[in-house]
N, C-alpha and C positions, 0 to 999 in steps of 0.2 A: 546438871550443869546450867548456872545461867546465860540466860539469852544476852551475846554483846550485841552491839551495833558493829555492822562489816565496816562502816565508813570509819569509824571509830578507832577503831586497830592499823585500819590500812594509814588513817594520819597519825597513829602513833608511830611505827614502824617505820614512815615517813622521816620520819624527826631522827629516830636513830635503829636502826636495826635488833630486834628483840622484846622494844616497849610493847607494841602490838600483841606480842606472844605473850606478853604479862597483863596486858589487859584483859585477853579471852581469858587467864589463868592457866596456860602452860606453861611452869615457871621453868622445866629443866628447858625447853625450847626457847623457849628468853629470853635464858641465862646463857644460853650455848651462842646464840645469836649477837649477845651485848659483847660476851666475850669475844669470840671471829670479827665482830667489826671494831671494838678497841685493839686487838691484833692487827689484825690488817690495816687500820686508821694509824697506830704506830710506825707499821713498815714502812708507808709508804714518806711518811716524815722522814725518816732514816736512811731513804734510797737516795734522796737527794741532799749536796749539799748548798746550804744558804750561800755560803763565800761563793761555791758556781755557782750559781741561779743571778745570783746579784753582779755577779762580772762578767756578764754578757757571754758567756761560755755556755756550750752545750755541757751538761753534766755529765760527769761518768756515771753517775747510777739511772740514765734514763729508763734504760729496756728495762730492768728489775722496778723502777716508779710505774711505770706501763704496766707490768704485766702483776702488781701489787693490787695498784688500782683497780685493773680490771676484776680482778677474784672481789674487790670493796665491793663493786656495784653490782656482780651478779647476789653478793648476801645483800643489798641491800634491797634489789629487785625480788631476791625470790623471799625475802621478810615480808616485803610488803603483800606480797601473790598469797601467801603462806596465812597471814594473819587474816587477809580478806577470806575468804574460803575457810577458814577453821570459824571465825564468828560468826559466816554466813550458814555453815553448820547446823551450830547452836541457837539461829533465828528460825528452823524447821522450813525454811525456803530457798529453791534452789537457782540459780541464773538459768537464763535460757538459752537454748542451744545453737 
């Protein structure tokens, strides 16, 4: 396996959930990642509507925008956790404790 850079992955992943995983070259981990956060990046579109949001209304789809969101950011935190640690891997150097 070649040696990535951890900083490298971690600001891919950064950007969108999965690229990280494509850069160390785990494509199925990725691809599974691109996919759950174009998922999740969709729902949460979907949860709310523009007409409420824009009429000063609370929306009916809040609590499902919330709790969409919230699953975004844990894939998007554990891509980035994920990506840092699998290149840090394959640098043969470990963090310290």
């Amino acid at each position: 396996m070649r040696k990535r850079n951890p900083k490298t992955a971690l600001v891919l992943s950064a950007i969108f959930p999965g690229l990280g995983q494509l850069y160390n070259g785990d494509i199925w981990k990725g691809v599974g990642f691109l996919a759950l956060g174009f998922v999740l990046g969709w729902m949460s579109t979907e949860a709310i509507s523009l007409d409420e949001l824009l009429g000063g209304e609370l929306p009916s789809g809040t609590a499902r925008f919330i709790g969409v969101s919230l699953l975004f950011l844990a894939c998007y935190f554990f891509s980035m956790v994920e990506a840092y640690r699998s290149a840090k891997r394959t640098t043969g150097t470990r963090s310290k404790p």
